[in-house]
N, C-alpha and C positions, 0 to 999 in steps of 0.2 A: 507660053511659059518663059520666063526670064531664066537668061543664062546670064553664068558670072566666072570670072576667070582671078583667083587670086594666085597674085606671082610674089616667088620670094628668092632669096640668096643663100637659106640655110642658115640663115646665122641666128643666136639666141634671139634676138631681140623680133624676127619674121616668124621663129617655131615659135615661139609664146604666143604672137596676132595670134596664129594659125589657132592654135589652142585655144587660147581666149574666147575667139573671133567666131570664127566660123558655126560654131553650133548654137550660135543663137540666130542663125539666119534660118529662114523659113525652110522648111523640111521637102517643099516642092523645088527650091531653087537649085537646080543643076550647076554647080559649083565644080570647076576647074582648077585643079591645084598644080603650077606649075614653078619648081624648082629652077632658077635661070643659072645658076649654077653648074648643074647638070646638063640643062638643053640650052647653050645658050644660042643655038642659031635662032631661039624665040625673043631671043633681046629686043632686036628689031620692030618683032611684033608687039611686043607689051610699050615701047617708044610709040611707033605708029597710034594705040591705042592710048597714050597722053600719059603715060608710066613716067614719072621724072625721079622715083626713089624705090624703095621697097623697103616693106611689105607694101603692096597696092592690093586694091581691090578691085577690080570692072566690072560695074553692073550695068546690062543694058546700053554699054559706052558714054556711062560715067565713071568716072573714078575717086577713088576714095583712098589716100593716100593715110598711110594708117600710124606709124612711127617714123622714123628716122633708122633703119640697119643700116642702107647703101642708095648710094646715086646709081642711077641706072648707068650712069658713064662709068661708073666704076666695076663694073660688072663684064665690061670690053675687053 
């Protein structure tokens, strides 16, 4: 089973992906929702895993950068 981890900042422009986004992804796909905001000692982790902005999406460790909220440096 693919796992997938979408990160965001909270901001209008990451809850709409969120909304948009996410429910049209396969109903087996084990989807991580993780607010960097909130947890940011995962900043690191979503960098390590090639995150350069948010909303992202990681599937399978790919990424899928989705609009334009925030630079992942700006999230520091």
């Amino acid at each position: 089973m693919s796992k997938a981890t979408y990160y965001h900042a909270g901001c209008p422009v990451c809850v709409e992906a969120e909304r948009a986004l996410l429910p049209l992804l396969d109903s087996t796909l084990k989807v991580e929702v993780v607010h960097l905001g909130e947890q940011s000692p995962r900043i690191a982790e979503a960098k390590a895993a090639g995150v350069r902005s948010v909303p992202a999406l990681v599937v399978d460790g790919q990424v899928l950068h989705l609009n334009f909220g925030a630079a992942i440096g700006d999230l520091q």
